[in-house]
FIKOLZA-1660 file (N, C-alpha, C; in steps of 0.1 Angstrom, whole numbers, plus 5000, padded with zeros to 4 digits):
% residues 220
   i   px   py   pz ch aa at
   1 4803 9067 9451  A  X  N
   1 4799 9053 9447  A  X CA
   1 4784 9052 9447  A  X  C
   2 4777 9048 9436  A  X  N
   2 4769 9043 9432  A  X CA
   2 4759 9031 9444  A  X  C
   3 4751 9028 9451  A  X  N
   3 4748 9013 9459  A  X CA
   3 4735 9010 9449  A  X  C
   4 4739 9001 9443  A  X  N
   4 4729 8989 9432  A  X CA
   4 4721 8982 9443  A  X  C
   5 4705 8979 9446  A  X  N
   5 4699 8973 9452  A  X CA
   5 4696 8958 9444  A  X  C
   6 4695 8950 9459  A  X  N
   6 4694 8939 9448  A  X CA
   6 4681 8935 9445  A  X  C
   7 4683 8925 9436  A  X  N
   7 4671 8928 9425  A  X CA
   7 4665 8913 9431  A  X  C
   8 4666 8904 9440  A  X  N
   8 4659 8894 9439  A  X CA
   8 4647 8896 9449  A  X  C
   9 4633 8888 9446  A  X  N
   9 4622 8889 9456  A  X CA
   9 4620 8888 9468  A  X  C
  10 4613 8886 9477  A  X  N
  10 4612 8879 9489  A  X CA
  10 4604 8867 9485  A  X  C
  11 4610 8859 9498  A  X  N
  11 4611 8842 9493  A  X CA
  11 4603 8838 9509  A  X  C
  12 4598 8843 9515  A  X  N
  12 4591 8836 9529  A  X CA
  12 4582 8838 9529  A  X  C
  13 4572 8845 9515  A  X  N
  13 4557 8840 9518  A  X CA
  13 4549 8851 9520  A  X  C
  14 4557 8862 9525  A  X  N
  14 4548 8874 9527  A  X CA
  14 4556 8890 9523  A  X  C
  15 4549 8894 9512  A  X  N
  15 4553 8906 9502  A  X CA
  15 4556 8918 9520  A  X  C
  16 4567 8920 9511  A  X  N
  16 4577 8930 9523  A  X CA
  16 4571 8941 9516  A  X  C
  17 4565 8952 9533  A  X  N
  17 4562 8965 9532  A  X CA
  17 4573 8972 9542  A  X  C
  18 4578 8987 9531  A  X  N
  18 4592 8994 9540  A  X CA
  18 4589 9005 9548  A  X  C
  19 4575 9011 9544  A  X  N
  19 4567 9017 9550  A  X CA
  19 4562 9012 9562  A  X  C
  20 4562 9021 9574  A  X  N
  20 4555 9018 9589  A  X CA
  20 4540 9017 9584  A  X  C
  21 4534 9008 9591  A  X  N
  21 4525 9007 9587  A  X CA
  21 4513 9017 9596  A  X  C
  22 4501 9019 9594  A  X  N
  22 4492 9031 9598  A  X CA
  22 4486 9025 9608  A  X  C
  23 4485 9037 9618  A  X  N
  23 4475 9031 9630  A  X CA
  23 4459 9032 9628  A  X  C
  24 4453 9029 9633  A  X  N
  24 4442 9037 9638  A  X CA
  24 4433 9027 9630  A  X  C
  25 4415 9030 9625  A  X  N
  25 4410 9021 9617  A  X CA
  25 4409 9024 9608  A  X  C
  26 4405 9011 9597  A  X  N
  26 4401 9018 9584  A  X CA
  26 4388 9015 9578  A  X  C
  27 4386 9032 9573  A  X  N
  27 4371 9032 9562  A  X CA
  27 4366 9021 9557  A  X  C
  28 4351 9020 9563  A  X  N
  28 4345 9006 9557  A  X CA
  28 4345 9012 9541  A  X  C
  29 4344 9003 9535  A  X  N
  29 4343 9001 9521  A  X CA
  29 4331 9009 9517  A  X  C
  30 4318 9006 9522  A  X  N
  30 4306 9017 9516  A  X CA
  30 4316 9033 9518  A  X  C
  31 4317 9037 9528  A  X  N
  31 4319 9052 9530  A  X CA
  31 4326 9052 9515  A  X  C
  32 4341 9047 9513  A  X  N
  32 4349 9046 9504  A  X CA
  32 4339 9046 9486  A  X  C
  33 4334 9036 9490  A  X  N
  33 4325 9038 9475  A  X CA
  33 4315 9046 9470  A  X  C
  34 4311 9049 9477  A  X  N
  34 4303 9064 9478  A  X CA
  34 4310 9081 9477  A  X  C
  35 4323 9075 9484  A  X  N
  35 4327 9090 9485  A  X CA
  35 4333 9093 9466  A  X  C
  36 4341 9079 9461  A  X  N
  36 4342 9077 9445  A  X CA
  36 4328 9080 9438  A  X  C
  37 4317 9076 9443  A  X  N
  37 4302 9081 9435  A  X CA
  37 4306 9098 9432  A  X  C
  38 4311 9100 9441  A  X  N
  38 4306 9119 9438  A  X CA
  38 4316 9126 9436  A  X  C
  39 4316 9133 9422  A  X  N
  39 4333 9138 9422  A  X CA
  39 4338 9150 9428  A  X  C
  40 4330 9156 9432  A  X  N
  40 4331 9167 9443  A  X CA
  40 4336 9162 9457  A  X  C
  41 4332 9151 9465  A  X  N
  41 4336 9146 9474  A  X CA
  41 4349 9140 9471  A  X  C
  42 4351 9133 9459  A  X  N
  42 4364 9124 9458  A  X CA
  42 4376 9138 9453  A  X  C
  43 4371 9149 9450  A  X  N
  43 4384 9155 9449  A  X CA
  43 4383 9159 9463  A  X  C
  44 4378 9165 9472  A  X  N
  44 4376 9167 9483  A  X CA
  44 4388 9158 9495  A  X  C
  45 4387 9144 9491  A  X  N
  45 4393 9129 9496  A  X CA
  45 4408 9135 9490  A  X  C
  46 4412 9136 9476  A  X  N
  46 4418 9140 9471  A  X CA
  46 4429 9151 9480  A  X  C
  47 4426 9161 9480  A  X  N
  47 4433 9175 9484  A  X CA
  47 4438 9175 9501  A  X  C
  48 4431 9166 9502  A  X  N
  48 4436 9161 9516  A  X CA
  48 4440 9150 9522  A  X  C
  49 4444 9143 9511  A  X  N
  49 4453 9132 9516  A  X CA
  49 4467 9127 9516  A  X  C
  50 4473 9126 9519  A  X  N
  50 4487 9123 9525  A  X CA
  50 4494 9109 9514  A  X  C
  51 4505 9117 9512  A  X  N
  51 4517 9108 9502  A  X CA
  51 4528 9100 9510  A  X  C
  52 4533 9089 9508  A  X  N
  52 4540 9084 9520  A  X CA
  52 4549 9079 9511  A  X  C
  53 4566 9082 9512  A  X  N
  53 4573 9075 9506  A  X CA
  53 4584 9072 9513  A  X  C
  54 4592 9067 9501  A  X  N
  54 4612 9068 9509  A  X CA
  54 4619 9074 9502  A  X  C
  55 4622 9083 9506  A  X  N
  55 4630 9092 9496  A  X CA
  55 4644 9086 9495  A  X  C
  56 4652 9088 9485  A  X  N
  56 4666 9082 9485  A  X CA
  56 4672 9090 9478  A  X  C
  57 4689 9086 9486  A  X  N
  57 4703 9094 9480  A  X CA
  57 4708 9085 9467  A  X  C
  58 4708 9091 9458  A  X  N
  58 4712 9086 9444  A  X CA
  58 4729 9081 9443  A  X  C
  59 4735 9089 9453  A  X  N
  59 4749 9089 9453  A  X CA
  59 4750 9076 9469  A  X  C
  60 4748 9078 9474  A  X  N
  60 4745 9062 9489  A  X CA
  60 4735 9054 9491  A  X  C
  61 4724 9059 9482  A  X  N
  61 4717 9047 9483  A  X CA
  61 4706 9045 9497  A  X  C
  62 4708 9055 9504  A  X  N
  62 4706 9055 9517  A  X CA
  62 4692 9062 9515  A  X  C
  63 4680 9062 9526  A  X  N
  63 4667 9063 9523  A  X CA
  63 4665 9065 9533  A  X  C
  64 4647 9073 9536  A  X  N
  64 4642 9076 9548  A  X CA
  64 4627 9075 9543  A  X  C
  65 4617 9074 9555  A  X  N
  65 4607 9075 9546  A  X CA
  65 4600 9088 9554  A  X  C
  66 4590 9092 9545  A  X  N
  66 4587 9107 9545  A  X CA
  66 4573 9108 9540  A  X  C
  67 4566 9117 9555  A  X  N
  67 4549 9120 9544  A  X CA
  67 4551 9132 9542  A  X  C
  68 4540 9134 9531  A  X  N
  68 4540 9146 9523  A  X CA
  68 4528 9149 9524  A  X  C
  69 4520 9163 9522  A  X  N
  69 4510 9165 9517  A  X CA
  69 4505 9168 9505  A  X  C
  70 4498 9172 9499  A  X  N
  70 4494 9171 9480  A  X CA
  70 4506 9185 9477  A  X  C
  71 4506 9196 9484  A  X  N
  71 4514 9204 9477  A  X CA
  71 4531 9200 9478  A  X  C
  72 4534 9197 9492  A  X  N
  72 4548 9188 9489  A  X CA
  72 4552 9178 9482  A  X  C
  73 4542 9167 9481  A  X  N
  73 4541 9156 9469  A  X CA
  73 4541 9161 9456  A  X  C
  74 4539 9172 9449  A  X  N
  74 4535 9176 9439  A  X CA
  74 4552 9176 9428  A  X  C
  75 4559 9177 9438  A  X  N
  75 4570 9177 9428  A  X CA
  75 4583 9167 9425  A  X  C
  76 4577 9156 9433  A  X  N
  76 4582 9143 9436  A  X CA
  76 4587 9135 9422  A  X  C
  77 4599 9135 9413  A  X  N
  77 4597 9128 9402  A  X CA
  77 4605 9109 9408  A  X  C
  78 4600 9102 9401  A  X  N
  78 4605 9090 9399  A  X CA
  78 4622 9086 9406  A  X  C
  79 4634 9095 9403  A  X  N
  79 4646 9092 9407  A  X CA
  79 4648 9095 9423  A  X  C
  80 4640 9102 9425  A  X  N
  80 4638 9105 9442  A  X CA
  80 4635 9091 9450  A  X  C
  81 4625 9078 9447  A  X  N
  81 4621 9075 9453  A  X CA
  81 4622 9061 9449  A  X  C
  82 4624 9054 9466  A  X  N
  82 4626 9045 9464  A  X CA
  82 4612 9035 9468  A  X  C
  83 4621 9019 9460  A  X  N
  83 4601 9013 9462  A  X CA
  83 4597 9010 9476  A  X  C
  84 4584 9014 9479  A  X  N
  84 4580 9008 9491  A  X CA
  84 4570 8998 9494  A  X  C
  85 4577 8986 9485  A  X  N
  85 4569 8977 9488  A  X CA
  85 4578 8967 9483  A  X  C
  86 4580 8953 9479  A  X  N
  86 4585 8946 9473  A  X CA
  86 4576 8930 9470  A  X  C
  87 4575 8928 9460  A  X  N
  87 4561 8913 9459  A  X CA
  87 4572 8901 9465  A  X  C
  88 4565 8889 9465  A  X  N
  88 4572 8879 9471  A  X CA
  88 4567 8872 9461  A  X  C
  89 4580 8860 9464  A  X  N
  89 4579 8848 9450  A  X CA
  89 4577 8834 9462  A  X  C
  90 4568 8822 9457  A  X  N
  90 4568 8809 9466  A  X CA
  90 4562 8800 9455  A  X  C
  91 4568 8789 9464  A  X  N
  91 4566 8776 9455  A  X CA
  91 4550 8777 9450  A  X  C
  92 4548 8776 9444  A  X  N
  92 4532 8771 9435  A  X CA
  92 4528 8783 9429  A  X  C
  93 4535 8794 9434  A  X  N
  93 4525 8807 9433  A  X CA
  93 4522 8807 9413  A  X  C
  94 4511 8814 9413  A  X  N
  94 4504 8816 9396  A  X CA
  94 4509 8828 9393  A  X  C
  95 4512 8838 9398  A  X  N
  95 4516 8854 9392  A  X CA
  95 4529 8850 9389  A  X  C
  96 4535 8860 9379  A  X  N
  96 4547 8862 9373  A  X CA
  96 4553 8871 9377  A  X  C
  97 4565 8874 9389  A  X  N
  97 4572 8888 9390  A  X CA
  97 4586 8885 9386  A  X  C
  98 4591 8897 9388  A  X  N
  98 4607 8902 9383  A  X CA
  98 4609 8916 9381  A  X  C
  99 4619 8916 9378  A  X  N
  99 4626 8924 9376  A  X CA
  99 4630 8934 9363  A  X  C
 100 4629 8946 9361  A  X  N
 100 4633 8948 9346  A  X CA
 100 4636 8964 9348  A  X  C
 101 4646 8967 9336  A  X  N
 101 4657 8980 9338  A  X CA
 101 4644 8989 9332  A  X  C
 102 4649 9003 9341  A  X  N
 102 4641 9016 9338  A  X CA
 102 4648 9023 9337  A  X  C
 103 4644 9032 9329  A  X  N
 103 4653 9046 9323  A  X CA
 103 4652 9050 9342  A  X  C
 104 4662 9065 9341  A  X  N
 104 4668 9071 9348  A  X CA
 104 4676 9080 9346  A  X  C
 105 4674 9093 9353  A  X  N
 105 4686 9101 9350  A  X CA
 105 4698 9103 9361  A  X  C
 106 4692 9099 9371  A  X  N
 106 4702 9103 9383  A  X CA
 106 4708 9092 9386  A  X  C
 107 4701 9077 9382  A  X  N
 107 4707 9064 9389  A  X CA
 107 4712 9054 9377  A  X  C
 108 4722 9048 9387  A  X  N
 108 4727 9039 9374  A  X CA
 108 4720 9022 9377  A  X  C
 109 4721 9013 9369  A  X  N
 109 4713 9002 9370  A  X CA
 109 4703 9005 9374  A  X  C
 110 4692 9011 9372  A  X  N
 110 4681 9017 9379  A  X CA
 110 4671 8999 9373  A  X  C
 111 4665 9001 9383  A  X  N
 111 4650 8986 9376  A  X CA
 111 4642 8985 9383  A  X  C
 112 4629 8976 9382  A  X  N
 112 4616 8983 9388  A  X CA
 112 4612 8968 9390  A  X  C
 113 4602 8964 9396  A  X  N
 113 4592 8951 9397  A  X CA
 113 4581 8955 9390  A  X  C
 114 4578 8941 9383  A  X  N
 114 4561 8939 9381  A  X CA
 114 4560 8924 9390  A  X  C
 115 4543 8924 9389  A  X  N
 115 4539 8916 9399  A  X CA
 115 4532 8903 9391  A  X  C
 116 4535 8912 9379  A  X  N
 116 4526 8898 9369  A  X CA
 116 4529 8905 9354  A  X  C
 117 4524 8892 9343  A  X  N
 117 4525 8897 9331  A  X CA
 117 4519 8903 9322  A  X  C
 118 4509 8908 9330  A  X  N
 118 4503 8918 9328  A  X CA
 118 4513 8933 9327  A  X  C
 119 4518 8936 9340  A  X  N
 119 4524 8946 9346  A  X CA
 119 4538 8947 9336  A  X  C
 120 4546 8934 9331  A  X  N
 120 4554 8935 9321  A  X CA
 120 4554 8938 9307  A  X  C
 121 4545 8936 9305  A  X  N
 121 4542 8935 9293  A  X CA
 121 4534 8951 9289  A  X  C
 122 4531 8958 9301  A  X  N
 122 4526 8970 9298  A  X CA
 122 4535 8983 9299  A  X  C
 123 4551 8974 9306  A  X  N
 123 4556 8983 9311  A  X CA
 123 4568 8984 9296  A  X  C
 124 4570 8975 9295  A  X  N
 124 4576 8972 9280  A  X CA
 124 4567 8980 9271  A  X  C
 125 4556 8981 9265  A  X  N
 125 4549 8992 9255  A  X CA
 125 4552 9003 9259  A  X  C
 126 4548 9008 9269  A  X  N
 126 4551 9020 9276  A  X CA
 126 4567 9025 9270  A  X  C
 127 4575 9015 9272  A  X  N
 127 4590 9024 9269  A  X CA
 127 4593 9022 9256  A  X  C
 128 4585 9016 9251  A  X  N
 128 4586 9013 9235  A  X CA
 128 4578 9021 9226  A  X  C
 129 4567 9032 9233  A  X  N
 129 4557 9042 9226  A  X CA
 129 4561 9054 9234  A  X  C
 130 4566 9057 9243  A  X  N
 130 4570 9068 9253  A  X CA
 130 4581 9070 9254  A  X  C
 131 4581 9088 9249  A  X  N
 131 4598 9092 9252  A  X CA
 131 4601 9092 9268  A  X  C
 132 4598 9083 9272  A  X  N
 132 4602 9086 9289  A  X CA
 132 4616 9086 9294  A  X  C
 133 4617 9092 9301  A  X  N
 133 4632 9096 9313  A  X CA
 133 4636 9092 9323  A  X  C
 134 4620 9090 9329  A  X  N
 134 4623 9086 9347  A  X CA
 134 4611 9078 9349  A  X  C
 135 4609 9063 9353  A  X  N
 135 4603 9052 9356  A  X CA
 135 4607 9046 9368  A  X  C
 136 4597 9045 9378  A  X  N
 136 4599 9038 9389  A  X CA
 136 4588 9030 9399  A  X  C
 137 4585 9017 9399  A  X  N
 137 4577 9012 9407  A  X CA
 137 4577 9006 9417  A  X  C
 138 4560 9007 9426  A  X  N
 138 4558 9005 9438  A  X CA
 138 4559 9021 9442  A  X  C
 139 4560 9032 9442  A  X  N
 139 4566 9042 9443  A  X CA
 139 4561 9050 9455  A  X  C
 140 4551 9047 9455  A  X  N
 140 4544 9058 9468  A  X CA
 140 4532 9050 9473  A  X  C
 141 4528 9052 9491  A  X  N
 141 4517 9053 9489  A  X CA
 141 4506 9065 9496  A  X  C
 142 4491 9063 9489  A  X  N
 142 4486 9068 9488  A  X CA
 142 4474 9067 9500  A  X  C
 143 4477 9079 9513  A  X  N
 143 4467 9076 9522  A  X CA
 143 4453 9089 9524  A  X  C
 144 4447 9078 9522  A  X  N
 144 4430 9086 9515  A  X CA
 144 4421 9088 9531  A  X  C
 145 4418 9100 9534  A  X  N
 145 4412 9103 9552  A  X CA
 145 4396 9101 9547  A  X  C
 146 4389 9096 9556  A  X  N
 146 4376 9097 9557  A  X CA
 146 4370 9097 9569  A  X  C
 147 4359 9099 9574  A  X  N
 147 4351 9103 9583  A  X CA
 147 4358 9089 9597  A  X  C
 148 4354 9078 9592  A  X  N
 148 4354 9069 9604  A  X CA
 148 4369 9059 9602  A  X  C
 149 4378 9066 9592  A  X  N
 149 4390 9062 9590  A  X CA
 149 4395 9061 9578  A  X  C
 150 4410 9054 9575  A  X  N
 150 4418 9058 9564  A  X CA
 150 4416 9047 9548  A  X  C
 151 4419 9049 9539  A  X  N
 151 4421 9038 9528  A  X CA
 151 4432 9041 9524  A  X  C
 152 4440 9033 9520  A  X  N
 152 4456 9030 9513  A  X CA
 152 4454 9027 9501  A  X  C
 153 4460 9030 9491  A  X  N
 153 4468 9026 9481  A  X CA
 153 4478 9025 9476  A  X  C
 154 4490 9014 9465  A  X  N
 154 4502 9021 9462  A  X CA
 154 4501 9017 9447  A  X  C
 155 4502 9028 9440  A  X  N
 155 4501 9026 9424  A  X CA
 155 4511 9013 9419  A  X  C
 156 4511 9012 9408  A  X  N
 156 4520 9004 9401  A  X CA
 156 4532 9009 9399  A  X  C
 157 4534 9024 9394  A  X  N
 157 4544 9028 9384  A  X CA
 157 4540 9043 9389  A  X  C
 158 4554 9054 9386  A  X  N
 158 4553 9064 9382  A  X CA
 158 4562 9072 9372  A  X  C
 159 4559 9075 9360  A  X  N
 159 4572 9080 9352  A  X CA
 159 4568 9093 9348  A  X  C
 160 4583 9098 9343  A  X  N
 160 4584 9117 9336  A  X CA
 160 4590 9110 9323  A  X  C
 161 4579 9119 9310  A  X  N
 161 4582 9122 9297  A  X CA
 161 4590 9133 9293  A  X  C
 162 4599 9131 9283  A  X  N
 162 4612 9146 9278  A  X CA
 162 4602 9156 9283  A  X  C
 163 4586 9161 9281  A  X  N
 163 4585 9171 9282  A  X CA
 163 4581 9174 9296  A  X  C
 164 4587 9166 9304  A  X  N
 164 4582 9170 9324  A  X CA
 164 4567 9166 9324  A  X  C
 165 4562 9160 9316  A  X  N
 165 4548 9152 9325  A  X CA
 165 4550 9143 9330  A  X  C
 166 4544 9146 9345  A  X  N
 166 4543 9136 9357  A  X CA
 166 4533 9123 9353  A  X  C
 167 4536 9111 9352  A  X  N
 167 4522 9106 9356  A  X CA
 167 4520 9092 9360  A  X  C
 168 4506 9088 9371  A  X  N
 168 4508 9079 9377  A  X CA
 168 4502 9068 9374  A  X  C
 169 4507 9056 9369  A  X  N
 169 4503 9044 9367  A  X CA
 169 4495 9034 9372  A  X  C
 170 4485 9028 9370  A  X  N
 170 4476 9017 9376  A  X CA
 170 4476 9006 9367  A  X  C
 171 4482 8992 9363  A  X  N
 171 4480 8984 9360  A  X CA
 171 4469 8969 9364  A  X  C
 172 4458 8966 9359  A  X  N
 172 4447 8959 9365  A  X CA
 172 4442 8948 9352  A  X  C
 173 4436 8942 9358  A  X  N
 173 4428 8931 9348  A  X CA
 173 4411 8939 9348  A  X  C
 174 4408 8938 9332  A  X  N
 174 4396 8947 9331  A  X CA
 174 4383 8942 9341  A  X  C
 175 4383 8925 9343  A  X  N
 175 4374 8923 9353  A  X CA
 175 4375 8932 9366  A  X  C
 176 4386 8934 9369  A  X  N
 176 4384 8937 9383  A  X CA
 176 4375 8951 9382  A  X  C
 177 4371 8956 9373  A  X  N
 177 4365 8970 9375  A  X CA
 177 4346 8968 9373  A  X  C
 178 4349 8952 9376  A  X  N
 178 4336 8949 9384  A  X CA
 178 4333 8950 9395  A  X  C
 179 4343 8949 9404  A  X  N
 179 4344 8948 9418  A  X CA
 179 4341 8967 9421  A  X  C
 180 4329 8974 9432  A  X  N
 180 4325 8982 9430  A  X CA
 180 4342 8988 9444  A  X  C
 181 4347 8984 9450  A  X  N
 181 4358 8987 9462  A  X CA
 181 4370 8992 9448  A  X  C
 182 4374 8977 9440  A  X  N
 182 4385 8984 9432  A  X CA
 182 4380 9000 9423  A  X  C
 183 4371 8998 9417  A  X  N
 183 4365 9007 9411  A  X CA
 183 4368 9022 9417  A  X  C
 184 4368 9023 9430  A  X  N
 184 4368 9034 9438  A  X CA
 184 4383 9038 9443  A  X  C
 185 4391 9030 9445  A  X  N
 185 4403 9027 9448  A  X CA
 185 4410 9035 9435  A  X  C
 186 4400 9029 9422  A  X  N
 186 4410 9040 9407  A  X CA
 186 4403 9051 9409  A  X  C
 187 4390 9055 9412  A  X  N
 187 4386 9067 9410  A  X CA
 187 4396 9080 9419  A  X  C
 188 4396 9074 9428  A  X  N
 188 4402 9079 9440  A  X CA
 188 4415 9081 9436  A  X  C
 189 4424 9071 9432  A  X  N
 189 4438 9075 9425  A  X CA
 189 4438 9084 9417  A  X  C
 190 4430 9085 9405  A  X  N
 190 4428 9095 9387  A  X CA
 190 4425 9111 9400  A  X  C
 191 4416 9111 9414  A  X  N
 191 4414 9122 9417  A  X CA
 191 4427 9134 9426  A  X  C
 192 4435 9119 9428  A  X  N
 192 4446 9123 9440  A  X CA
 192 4456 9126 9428  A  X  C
 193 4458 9123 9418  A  X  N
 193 4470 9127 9407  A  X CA
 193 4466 9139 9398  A  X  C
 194 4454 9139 9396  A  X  N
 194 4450 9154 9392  A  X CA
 194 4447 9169 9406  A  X  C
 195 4451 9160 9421  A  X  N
 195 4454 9172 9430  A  X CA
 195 4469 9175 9425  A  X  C
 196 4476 9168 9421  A  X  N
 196 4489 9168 9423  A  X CA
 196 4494 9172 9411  A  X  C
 197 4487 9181 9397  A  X  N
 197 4490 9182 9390  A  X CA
 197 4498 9170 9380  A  X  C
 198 4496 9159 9377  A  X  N
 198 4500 9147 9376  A  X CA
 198 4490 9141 9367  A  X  C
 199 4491 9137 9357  A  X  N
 199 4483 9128 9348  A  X CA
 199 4482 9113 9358  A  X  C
 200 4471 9108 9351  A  X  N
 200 4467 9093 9358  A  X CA
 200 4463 9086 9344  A  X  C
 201 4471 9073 9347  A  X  N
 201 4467 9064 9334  A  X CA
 201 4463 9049 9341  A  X  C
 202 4451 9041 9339  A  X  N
 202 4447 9027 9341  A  X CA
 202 4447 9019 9331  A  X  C
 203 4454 9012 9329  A  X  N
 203 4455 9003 9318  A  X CA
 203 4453 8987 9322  A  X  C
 204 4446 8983 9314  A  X  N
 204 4440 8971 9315  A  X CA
 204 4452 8957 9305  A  X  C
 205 4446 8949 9303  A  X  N
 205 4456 8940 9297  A  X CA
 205 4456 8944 9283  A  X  C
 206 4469 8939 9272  A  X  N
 206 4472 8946 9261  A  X CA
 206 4465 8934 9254  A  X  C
 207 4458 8939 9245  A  X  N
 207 4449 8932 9229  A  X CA
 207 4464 8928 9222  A  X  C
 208 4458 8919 9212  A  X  N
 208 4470 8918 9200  A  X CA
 208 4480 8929 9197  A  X  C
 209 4472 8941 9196  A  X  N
 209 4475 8947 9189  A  X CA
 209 4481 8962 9193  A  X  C
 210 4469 8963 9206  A  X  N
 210 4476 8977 9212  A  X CA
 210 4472 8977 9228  A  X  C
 211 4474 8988 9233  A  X  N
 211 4467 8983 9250  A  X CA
 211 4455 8994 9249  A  X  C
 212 4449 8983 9265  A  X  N
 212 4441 8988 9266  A  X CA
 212 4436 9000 9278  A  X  C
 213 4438 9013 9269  A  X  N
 213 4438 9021 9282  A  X CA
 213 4428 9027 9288  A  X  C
 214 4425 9027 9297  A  X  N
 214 4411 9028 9306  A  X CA
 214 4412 9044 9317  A  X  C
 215 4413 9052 9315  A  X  N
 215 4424 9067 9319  A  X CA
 215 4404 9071 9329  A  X  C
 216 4397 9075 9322  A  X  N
 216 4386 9083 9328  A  X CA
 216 4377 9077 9330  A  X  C
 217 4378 9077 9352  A  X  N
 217 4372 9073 9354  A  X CA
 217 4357 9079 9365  A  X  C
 218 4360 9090 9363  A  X  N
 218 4351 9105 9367  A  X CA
 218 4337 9100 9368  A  X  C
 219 4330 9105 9378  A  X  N
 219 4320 9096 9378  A  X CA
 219 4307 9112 9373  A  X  C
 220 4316 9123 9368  A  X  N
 220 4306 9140 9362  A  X CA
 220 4301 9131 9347  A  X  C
% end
């Protein structure tokens, strides 16, 4: 038997994380932006940082969560894993989330969150320009080590194309790649998916006409 998770949000105000959360402190922001300045260092951040997920049984439904390191993470596709995070919906809120079906090969009713309509609207092109197979978001996260402590991330999305390309998704509004913290946060992602043999895609909001993708962000 098949177990369908259910698809509604959290409703009390504060976005549910399924992941234990990390001890210890975390990396001031300069170390973090600096270490993105130099891409020798940020693959460096890269190759040694730690993958944290939940892995799941496609046939019970049942899940564990599990770190990895870049070589164990490496072969992780989309139907393995379940989300670790979930957004939350409340009265007044301005973002748009929900719900929406993703290919799959191992799971049935398979479906993913976005957090906004941004995130919809990109994930919809995506399956509409992409022979994709396997789609799943919130998917992993991403724990980056530095000198005086750790940085987190968890992508948007991760999907496999007919021909087995991995790759990991970042959906964003183009202002934010003002902010010099997010800036480093994607460089850091594009460096930790190219440890992992894994394509990295940032995509910004979609034009009339096509989207806009924002992929290299290499600071060579």
């Amino acid at each position: 038997m098949t177990v369908t998770r259910a698809s509604v949000s959290h409703r009390r105000g504060t976005r549910v994380d399924f992941l234990e959360s990390l001890r210890g402190p975390r990396a001031p922001w300069e170390e973090v932006v600096s270490a993105a300045q130099d891409a020798a260092l940020a693959r460096e951040v890269a190759l040694t940082s730690s993958v944290t997920i939940r892995e799941v049984d496609p046939v019970s439904g049942r899940d564990r969560q599990k770190a990895c390191d870049v070589p164990g993470a490496a072969t992780l596709t989309p139907d393995v894993l379940a989300e670790v995070r979930r957004p939350v919906s409340y009265h007044g809120m301005r973002n748009y989330i929900g719900r929406m079906a993703l290919p799959s090969v191992d799971r049935e009713a398979h479906a993913g969150w976005f957090e906004s309509r941004n995130e919809q609207e990109t994930y919809r092109d995506l399956l509409l320009t992409r022979p994709i197979t396997q789609m799943t978001t919130q998917p992993l996260r991403l724990e980056w080590p530095f000198a005086s402590g750790v940085r987190t991330h968890v992508p948007d999305a991760l999907y496999v194309t007919v021909d087995g390309v991995v790759t990991l998704l970042d959906v964003t509004r183009r202002a934010r790649l003002d902010s010099a913290e997010a800036h480093a946060v994607f460089v850091l992602a594009q460096a930790t998916a190219t440890a992992l043999g894994w394509r990295y895609e940032l995509r910004g909001e979609l034009s009339a006409q096509h989207p806009q993708v924002m992929t290299d962000l290499s600071s060579e």
